[in-house]
N, C-alpha and C positions, 0 to 999 in steps of 0.2 A: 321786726322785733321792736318792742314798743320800751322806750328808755327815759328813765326816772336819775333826776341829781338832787344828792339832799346834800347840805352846808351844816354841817353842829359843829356846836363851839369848843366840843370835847367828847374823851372816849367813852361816858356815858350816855351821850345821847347819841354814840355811833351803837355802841353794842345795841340799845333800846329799838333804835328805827331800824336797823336788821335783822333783828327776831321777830319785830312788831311786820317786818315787810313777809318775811321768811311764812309767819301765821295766816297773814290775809293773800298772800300768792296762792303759798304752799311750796314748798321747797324745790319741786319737781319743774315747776313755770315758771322759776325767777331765778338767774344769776345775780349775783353780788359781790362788787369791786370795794375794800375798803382802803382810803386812801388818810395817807399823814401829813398836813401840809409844815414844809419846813422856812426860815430865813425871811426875808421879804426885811429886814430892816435898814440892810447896808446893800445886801446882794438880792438874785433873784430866787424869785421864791420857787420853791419845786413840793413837788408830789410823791412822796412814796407808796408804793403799795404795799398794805401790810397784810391782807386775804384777797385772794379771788375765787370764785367757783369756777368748775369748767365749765362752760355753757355746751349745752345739747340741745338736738334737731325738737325737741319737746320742748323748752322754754322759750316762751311768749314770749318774757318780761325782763327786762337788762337794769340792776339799779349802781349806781356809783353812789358814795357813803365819805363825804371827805370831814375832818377830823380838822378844823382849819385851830385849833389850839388854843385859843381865847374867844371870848364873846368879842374883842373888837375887829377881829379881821374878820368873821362872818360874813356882814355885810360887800365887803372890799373883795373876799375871795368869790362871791357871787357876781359881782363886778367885771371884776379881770377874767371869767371866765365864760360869763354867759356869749361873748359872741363865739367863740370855738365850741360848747357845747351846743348850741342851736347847727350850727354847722354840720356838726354830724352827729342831727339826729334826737336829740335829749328833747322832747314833749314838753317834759313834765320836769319843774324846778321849786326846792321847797328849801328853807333855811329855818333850823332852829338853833336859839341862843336864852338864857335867862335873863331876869330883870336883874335880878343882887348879882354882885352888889355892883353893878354900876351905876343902876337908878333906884330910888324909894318910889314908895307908889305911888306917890304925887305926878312921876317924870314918864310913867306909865307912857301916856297919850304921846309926848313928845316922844318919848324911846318908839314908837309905832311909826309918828310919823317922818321921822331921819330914818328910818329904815326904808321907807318908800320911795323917799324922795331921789329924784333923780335915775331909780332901776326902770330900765327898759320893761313894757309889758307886752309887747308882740316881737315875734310871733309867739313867743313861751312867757306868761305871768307868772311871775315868783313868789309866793307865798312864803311872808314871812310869821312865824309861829312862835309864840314867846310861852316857856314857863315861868310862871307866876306863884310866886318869887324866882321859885328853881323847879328843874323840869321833877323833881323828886315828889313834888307837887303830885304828882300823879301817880306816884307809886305806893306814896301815902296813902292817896283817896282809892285804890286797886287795894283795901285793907285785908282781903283774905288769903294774901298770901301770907301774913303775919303767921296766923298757926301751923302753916306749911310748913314755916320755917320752925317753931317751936311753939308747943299746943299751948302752951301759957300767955300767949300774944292775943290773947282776945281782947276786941273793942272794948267791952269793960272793966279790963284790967289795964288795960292802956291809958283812958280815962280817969280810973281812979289814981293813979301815979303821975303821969302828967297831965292832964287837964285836957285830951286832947282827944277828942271824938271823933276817929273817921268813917266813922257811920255816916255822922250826920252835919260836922262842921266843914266850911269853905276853905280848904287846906290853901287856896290861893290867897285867904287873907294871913296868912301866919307869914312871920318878915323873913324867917330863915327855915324855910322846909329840910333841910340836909342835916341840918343840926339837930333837930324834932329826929329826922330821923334812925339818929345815929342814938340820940335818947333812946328809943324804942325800943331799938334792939340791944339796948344797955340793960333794959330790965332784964336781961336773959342771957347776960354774959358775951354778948355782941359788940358788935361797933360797925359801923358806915364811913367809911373814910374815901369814896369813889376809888376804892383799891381795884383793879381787873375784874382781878377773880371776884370778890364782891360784888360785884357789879352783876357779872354775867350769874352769879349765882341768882343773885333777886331777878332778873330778866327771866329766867327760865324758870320760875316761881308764881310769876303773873298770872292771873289768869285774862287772857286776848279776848274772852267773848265780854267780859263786864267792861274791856279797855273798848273796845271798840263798839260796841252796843248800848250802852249801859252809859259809861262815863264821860260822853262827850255831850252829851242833855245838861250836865252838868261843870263843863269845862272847856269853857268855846274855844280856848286856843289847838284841843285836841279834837276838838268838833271838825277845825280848820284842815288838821293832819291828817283823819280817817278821811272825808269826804275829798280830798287830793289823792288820796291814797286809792278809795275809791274809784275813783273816776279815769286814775290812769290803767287801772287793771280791768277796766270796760271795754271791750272787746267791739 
């Protein structure tokens, strides 16, 4: 069984990578561990589990999904963990965290390269994946779920109220995608607040063939996520 560890810096980019993994498996070939990390500031940090699947003689594919609670332990809980995850077995290691607000986009390239520096790259290289600004970035630019959600959400009605094309603008240059986002679905008596339920709502609204086909021509840090994603599900 072939085993995948992903690092987000929160419960949105946990629900996102396990629907997102759930899509390109297929439910039937991947179990999925999701985990809470807790403490680490006076005492030892620990892991809870908050789902697991039961894994069957039919599933290839084993992923763990840790929730490490801030964008700055990210990097740290990939750290402390990589030598016990190579140990037993883990391939394949990937960490996602946003830019905002701990850096503006000037701090881009550095925020890249303190995330590399000093992570081990064999036997498992870690891939680290940044939403730019925020991973919402992407849920934006995935704009057809909008009328899913309510038919009046059309690109052009979106544009004429706030100014914001996700047809065709670089949602990676906007400073606060979460905010835009929570606009959007304001014109419709909504809100975006990374609530659960909101969250897994819009997840299960996406559409996976434009996330993963379609959208990563257009957004290399998800460029980065499909082709790891890829390549661990290669047989």
């Amino acid at each position: 069984m072939k085993k995948l560890a992903a690092f987000v810096e929160g419960q949105t980019e946990q629900i996102f990578v396990q629907k997102l993994l759930e899509e390109a498996a297929g439910k039937k070939r991947i179990g999925i561990e999701s985990r809470r990390a807790y403490g680490g500031q006076t005492g030892q940090r620990t892991f809870r589990i908050l789902h697991a699947t039961t894994l069957g003689s039919e599933q290839k594919f084993y992923a763990q999904i840790i929730d490490c609670g801030t964008d700055s332990r990210v990097k740290s809980d990939v750290v402390d963990n990589y030598n016990g995850l190579v140990l037993t077995g883990f391939q394949t290691i990937f960490a996602i965290r946003d830019v905002y607000p701990s850096f503006a986009f000037d701090g881009i390239s550095t925020l890249r390269a303190g995330l590399r520096f000093g992570v081990k790259t064999k036997p498992a290289e870690v891939q680290f994946i940044l939403g730019i600004m925020e991973i919402e970035t992407w849920f934006i630019s995935e704009y057809t779920h909008f009328q899913k959600l309510h038919a009046s959400l059309t690109p052009d009605y979106i544009k004429t109220n706030l100014g914001i094309d996700p047809c065709n603008d670089d949602i990676q240059l906007r400073p606060h995608p979460a905010e835009d986002l929570d606009n959007i679905y304001r014109l419709v008596g909504r809100s975006y607040s990374k609530n659960k339920n909101q969250v897994q709502e819009i997840v299960e609204l996406l559409d996976y063939e434009r996330l993963y086909f379609e959208l990563p021509n257009r957004i290399p840090d998800l460029k980065v996520l499909v082709d790891t994603i890829d390549k661990f599900l290669s047989v």
